[in-house]
Structures are given as structure tokens and as C-alpha cells.
KESE-599349 format. One line per 5 residues: number of its first residue (from 1); their letters; for each residue x, y, z of N, C-alpha, C. Coordinates in Angstrom, 1 decimal, always signed. Example, Ala and Ser with C-alpha at 12.3 -4.5 7.8 and 13.67 -1.06 7.14 Angstrom:
<lumdrens>
1) AS) +13.2 -5.7 +7.8 +12.3 -4.5 +7.8 +13.2 -3.3 +7.8  +12.8 -2.2 +7.1 +13.7 -1.1 +7.1 +12.9 +0.0 +7.9
</lumdrens>
This chain:
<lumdrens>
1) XXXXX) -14.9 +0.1 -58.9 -14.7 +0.9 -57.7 -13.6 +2.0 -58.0  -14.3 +3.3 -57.8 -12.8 +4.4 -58.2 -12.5 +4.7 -56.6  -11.5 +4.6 -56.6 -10.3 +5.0 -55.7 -10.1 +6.8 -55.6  -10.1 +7.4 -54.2 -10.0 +8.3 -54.1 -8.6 +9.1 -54.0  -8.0 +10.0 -54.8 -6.3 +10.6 -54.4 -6.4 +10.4 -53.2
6) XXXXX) -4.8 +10.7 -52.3 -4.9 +11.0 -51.0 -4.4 +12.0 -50.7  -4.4 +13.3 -51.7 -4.4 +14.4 -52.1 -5.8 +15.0 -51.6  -6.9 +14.3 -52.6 -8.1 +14.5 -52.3 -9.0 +14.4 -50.9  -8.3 +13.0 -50.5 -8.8 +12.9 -49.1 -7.9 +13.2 -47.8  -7.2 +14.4 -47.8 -6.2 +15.0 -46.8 -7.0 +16.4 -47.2
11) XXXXX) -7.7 +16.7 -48.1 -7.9 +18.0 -48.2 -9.4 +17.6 -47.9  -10.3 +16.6 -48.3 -11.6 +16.6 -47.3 -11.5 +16.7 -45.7  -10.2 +15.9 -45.1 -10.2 +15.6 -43.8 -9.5 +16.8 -43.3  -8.9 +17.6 -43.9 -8.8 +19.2 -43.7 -10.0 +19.5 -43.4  -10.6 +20.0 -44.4 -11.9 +21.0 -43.9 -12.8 +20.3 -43.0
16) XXXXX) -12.9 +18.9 -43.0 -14.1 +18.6 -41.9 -13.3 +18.8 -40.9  -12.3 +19.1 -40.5 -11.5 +19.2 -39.3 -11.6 +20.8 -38.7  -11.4 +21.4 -39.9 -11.5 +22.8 -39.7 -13.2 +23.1 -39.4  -14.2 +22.6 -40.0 -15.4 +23.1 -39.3 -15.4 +22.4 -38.2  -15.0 +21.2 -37.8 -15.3 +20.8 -36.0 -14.9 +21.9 -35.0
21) XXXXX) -13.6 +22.5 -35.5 -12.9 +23.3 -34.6 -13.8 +24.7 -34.4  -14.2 +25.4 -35.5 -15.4 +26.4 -35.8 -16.3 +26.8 -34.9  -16.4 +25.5 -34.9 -18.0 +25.7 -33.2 -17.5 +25.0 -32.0  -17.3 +26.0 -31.0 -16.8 +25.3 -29.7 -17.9 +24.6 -29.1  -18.0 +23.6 -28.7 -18.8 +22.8 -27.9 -19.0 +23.5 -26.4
26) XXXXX) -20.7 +23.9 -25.7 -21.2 +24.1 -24.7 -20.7 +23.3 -24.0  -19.9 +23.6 -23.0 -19.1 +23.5 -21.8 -20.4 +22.6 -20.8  -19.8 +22.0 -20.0 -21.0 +20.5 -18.7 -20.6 +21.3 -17.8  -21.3 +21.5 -16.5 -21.1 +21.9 -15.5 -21.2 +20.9 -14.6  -21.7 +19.4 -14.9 -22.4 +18.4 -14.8 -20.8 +17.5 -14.0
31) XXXXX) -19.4 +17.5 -14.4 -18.2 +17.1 -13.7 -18.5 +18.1 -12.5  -18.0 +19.1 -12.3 -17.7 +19.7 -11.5 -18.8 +20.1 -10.7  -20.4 +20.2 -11.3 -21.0 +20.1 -9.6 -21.1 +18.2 -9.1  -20.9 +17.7 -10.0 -20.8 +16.3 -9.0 -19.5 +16.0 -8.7  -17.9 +16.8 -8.4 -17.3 +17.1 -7.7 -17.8 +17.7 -6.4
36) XXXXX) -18.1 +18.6 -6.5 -18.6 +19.3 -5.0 -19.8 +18.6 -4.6  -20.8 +18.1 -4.8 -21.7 +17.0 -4.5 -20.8 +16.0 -3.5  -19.4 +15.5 -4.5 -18.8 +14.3 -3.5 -18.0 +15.4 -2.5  -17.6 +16.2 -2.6 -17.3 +16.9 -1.1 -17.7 +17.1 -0.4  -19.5 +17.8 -0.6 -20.0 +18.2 +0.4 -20.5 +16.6 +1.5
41) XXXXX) -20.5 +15.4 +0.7 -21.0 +14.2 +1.3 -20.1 +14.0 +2.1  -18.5 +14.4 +1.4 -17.2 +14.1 +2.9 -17.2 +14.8 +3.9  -17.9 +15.4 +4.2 -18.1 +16.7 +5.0 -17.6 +18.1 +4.7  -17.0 +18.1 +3.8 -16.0 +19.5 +3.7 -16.7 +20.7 +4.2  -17.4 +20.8 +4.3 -18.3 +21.8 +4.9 -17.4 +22.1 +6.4
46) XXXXX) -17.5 +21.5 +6.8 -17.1 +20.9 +8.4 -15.4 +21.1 +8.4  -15.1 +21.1 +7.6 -13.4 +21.6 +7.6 -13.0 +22.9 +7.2  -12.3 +23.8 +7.6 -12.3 +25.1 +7.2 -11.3 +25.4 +5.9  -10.6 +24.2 +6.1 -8.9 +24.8 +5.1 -10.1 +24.1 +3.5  -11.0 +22.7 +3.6 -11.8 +22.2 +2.6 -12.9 +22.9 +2.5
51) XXXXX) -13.7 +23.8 +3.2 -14.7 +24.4 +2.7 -14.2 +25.7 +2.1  -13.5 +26.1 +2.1 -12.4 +27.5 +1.6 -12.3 +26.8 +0.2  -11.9 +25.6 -0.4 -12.1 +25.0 -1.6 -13.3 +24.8 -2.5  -14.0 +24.2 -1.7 -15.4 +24.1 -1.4 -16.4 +25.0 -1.9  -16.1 +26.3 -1.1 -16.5 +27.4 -1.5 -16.1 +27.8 -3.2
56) XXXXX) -14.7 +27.9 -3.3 -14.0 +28.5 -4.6 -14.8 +28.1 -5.5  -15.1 +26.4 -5.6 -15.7 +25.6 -6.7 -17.3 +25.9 -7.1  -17.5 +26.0 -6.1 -19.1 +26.7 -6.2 -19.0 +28.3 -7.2  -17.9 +29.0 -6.2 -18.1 +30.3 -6.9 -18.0 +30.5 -8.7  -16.6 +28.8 -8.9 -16.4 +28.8 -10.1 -16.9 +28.1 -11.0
61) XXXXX) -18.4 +27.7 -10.5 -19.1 +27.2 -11.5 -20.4 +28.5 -12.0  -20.6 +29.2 -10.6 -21.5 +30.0 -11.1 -20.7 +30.7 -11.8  -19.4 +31.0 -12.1 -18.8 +32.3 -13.0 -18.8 +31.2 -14.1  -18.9 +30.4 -14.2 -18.8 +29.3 -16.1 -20.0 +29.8 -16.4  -21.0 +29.6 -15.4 -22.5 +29.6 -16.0 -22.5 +30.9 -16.3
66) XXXXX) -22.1 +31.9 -16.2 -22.2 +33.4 -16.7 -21.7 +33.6 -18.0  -20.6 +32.5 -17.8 -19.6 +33.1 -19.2 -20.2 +31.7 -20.3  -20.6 +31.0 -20.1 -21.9 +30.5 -21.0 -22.7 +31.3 -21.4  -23.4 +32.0 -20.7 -24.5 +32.7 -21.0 -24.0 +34.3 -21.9  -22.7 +34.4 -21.6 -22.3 +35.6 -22.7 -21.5 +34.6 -24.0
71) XXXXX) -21.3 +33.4 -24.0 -20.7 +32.5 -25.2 -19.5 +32.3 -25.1  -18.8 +32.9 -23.8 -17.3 +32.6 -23.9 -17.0 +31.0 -23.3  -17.0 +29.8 -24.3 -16.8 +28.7 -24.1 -15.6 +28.4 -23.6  -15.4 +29.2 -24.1 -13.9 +28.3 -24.0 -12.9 +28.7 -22.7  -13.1 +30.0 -22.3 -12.7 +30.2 -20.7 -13.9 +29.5 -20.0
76) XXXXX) -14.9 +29.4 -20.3 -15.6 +28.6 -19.1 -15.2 +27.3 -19.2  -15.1 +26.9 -20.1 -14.4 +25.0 -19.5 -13.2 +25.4 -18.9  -12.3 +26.3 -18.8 -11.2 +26.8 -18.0 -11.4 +26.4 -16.7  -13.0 +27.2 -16.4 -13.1 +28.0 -15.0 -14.2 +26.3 -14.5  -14.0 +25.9 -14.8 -15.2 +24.6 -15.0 -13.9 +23.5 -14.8
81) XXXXX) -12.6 +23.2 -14.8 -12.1 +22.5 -14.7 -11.5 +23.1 -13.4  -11.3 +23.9 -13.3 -10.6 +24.9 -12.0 -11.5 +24.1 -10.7  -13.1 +24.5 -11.4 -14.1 +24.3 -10.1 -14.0 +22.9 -9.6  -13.9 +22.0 -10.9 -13.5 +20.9 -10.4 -12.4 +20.5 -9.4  -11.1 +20.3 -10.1 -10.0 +20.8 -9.5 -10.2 +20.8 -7.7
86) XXXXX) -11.2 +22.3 -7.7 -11.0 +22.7 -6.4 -12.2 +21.8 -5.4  -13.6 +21.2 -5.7 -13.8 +20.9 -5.2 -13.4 +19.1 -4.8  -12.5 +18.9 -6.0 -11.8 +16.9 -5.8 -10.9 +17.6 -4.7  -10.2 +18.8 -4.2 -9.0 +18.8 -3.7 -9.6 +19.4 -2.2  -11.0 +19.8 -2.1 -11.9 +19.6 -0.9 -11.9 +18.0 -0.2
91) XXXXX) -12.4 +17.3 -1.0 -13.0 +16.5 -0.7 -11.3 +15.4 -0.2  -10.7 +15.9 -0.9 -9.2 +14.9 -0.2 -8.6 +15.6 +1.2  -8.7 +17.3 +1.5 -8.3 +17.4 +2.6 -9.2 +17.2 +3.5  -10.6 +16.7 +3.3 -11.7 +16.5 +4.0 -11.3 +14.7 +4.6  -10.6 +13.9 +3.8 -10.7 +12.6 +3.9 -9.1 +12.7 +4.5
96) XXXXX) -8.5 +13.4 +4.3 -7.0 +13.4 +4.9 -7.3 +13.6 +6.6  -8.1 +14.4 +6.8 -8.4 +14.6 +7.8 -8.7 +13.6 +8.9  -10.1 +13.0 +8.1 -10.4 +11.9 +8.7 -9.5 +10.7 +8.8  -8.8 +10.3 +8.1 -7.7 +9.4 +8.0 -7.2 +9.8 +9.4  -6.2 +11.5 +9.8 -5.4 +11.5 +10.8 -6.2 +11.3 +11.7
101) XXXXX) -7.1 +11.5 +12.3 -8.2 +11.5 +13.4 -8.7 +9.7 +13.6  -8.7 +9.1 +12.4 -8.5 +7.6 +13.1 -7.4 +6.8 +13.2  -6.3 +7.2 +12.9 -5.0 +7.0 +13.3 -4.3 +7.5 +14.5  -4.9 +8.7 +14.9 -4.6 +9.0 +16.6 -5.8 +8.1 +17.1  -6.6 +7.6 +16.8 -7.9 +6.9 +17.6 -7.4 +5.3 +17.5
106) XXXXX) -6.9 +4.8 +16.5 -6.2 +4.0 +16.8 -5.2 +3.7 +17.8  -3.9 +4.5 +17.6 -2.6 +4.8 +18.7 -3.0 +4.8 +19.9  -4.5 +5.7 +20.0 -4.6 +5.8 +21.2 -5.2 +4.6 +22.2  -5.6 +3.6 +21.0 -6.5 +2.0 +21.9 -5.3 +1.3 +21.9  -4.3 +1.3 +20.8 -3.1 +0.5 +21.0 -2.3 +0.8 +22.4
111) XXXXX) -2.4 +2.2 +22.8 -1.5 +2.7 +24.2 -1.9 +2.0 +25.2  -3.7 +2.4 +25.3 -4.8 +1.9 +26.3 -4.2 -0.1 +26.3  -4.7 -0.5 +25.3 -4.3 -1.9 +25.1 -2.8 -2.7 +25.7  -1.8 -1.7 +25.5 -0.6 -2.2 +25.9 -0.4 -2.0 +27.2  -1.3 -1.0 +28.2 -1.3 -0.3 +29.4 -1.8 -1.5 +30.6
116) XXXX) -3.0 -2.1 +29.5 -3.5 -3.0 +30.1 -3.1 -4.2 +30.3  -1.9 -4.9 +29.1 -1.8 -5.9 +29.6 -0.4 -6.1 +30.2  +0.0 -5.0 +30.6 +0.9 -5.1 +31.1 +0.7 -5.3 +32.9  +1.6 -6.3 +33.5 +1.6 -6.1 +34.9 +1.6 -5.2 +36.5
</lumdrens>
């Protein structure tokens, strides 16, 4: 069995390293529209400050898909994590919402409740 320097094999794992980097890998648009998928299911639509997000994510997936289609990879996974980004941060003021709206709906059976059994 011959044994390889580690001279030799620091300078193979160089260059295979350097062609990985060579070719940027085609960017998924595949996160970030199943981001906005789970927003639009929370309603964000229905919220104005979350469909303002909502919207952004949409707009910034169709600008990835553009800059895909001219080869600029590497700002499109930019604009592709952004879109993400903006529609997970839809989908939480959309649930933040709903959160405060059953916590006044609660307070407000706990008032009713305490109204009642009182004398």
C-alpha cells in the first residue's frame, strides 16, 4: 500500500476545493415561496402592516427569478433569502395578531365571568 504525502493531498484537496467554488450553484426559490405559502395560510393577506411583507416577498422572488435568468447567482440567493426573511416575518405579525385578539377575547369572558358570579 503506498501512502500518499500530505503535501500531495492538501494540494489535491486545494484544487477540488477551488473547482467547487468555480460554479455557483442555481439558487431554490422552493424556501421562500413555501414561506409565503405558510403566510398566505395565516391570513397575512388580511393584515396590512403583514401583507406589506407579504407583498415585498413575492416581489423578491420574482426579482431572484430574473437574476437567475441573467446568471447572477449569487445576488439572487441574496434576494431569495430576503424574500424569505420577509415572508416568515409576515406570517409572525399575522399570528401576533391573532394571539392579541384572543387574549382580549379571553379578558373579556374572564370580566363577563367574574361579573357574574359576583352578588
Amino acid at each position: 500500500m503506498k501512502l500518499v504525502s500530505p503535501a500531495v493531498s492538501l494540494s489535491a484537496l486545494t484544487l477540488m476545493l477551488m473547482g467547487c467554488g468555480a460554479s455557483t450553484p442555481t439558487p431554490s426559490t422552493t424556501e421562500a415561496k413555501s414561506a409565503i405559502s405558510a403566510a398566505e395560510a395565516t391570513g397575512a393577506a388580511g393584515d396590512p402592516q403583514a401583507a406589506l411583507h407579504l407583498k415585498m416577498a413575492e416581489d423578491q422572488v420574482r426579482a431572484a427569478e430574473a437574476l437567475i435568468g441573467e446568471g447572477d447567482m449569487g445576488e439572487a440567493q441574496l434576494v431569495l433569502e430576503r424574500a424569505k426573511v420577509d415572508a416568515q416575518l409576515a406570517q409572525v405579525l399575522t399570528r401576533r395578531d391573532q394571539m392579541r385578539g384572543r387574549a382580549q377575547q379571553a379578558e373579556q369572558e374572564i370580566e363577563r365571568l367574574q361579573q357574574s358570579a359576583r352578588p
